[in-house]
PLY file of the C-alpha trace (Angstrom):
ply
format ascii 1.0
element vertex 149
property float x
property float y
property float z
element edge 148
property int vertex1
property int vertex2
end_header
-14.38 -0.66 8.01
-15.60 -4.16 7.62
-13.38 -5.64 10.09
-9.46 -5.56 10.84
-9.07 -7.80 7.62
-9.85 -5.62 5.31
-12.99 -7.39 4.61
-11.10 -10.23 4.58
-9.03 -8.94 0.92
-6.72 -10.96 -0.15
-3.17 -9.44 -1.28
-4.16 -9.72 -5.42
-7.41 -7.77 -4.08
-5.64 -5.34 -1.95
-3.60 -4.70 -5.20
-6.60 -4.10 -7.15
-8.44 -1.67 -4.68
-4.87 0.28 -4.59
-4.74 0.54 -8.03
-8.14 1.79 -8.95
-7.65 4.24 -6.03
-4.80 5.77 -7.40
-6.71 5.61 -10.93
-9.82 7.47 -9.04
-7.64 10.24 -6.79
-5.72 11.39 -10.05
-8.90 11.23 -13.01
-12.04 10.67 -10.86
-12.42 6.96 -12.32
-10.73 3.60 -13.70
-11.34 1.78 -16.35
-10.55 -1.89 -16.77
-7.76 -2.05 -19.31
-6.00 0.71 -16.91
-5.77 -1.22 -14.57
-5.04 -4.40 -15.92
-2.17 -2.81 -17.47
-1.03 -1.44 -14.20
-1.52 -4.91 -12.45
0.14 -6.73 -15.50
-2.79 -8.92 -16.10
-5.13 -10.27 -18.45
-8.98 -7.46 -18.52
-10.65 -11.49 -17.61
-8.42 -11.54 -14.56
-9.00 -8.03 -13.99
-12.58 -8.29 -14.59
-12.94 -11.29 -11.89
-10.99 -9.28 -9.60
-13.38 -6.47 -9.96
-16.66 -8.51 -9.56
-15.19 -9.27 -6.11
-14.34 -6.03 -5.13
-17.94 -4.62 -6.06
-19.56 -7.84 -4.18
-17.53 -6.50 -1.33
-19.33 -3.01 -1.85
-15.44 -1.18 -2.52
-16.15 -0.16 -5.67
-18.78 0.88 -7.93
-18.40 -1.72 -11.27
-20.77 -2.20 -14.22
-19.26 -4.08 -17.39
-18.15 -1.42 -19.91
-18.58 1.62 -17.81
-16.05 3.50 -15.39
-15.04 1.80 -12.05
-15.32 4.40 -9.03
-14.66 3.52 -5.18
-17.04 3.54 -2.52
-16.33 5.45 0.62
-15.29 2.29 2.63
-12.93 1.14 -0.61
-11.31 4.49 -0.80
-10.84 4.16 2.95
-9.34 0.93 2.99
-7.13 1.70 0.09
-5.67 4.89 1.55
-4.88 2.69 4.40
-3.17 -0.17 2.22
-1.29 2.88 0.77
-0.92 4.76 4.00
1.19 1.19 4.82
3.01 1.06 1.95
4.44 4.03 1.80
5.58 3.96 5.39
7.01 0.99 5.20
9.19 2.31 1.97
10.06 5.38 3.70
11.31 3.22 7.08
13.36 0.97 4.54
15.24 4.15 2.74
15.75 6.34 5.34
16.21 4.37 8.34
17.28 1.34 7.13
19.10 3.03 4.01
17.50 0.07 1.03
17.50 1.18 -2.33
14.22 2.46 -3.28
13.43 -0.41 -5.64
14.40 -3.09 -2.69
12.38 -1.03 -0.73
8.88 -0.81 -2.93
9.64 -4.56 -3.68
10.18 -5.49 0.40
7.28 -2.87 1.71
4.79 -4.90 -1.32
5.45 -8.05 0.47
5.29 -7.49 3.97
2.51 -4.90 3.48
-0.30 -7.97 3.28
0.84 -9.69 6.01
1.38 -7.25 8.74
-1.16 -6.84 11.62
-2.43 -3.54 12.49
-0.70 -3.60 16.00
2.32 -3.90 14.11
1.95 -1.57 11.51
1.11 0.71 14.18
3.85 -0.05 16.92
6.68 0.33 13.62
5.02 3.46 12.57
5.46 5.10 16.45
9.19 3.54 15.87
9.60 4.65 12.60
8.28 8.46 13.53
10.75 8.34 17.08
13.96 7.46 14.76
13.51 9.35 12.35
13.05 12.41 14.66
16.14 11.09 16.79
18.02 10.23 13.33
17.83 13.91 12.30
18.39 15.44 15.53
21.39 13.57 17.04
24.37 13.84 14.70
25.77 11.42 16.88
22.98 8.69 16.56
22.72 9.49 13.29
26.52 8.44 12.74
26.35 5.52 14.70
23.28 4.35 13.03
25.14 5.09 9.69
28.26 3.09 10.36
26.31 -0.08 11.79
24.16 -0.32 8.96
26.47 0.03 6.07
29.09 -2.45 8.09
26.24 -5.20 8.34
0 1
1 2
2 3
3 4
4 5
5 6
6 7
7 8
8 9
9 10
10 11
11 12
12 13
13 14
14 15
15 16
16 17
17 18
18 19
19 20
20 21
21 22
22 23
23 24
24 25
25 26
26 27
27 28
28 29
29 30
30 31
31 32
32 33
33 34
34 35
35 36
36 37
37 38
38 39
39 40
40 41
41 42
42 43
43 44
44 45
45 46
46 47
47 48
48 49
49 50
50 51
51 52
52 53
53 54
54 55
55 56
56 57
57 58
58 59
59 60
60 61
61 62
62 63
63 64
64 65
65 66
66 67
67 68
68 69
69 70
70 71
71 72
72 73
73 74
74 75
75 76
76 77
77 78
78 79
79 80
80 81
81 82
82 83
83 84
84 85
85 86
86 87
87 88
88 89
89 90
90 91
91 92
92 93
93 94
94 95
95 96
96 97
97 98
98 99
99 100
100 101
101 102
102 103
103 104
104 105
105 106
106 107
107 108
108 109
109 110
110 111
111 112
112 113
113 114
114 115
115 116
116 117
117 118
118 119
119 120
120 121
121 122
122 123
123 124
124 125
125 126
126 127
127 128
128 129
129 130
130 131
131 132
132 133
133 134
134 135
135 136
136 137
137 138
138 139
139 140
140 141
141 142
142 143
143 144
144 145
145 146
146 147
147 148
């Protein structure tokens, strides 16, 4: 990867890469009104965004033609997803949000967290939820306190 930055993305451009990965994984390419629809933006704003993102060598982006990834943007964005999605499942299951409060929450913090402690909440997230569902006891406990606060 380029660095621990992410190339040094911002979030709008961590959004992007996400969304033309998920375009890519499920029909093998994006196009631009796609994923400006996706993003809720204007195909200029997309099309800057873009620009950037192919600059940064994470995508492959000529005006008018499909948008694929490059092998270091579809690694990044499985990463940025990889996040995201942990951090929604720690939120409903552990911390028992509604899923929407969750995906809104998990967008957030997603951009902001460092990798040590995306990492360090992942080990907790993967030791609670194993204790969670094996100690009917914890489980309760855990229950109680978080619907009482």
């Amino acid at each position: 990867m380029c660095d621990t930055n992410f190339c040094h993305l911002t979030p709008s451009q961590e959004n992007y890469l996400k969304e033309i990965y998920l375009e890519v994984t499920e029909k093998g390419y994006a196009k631009i009104t796609d994923i400006a629809r996706a993003l809720n933006v204007k195909k200029s704003s997309a099309t800057a965004a873009l620009n950037i993102l192919s600059e940064k060598k994470l995508i492959h982006h000529v005006p008018y033609n499909q948008i694929t990834m490059t092998d270091l943007g579809s690694e990044i964005a499985a990463v940025l997803i990889r996040r995201y999605e942990t951090m929604i499942s720690f939120f409903v299951n552990i911390l028992k949000l509604k899923q929407s409060e969750a995906a809104e929450n998990s967008c957030r913090i997603e951009h902001i967290m460092s990798e040590k402690l995306f990492k360090k909440m992942t080990l907790f997230y993967q030791f609670t939820k194993e204790f969670y569902e094996t100690n009917s006891e914890y489980r309760k406990r855990l229950d109680t306190f978080l619907t009482q606060n």
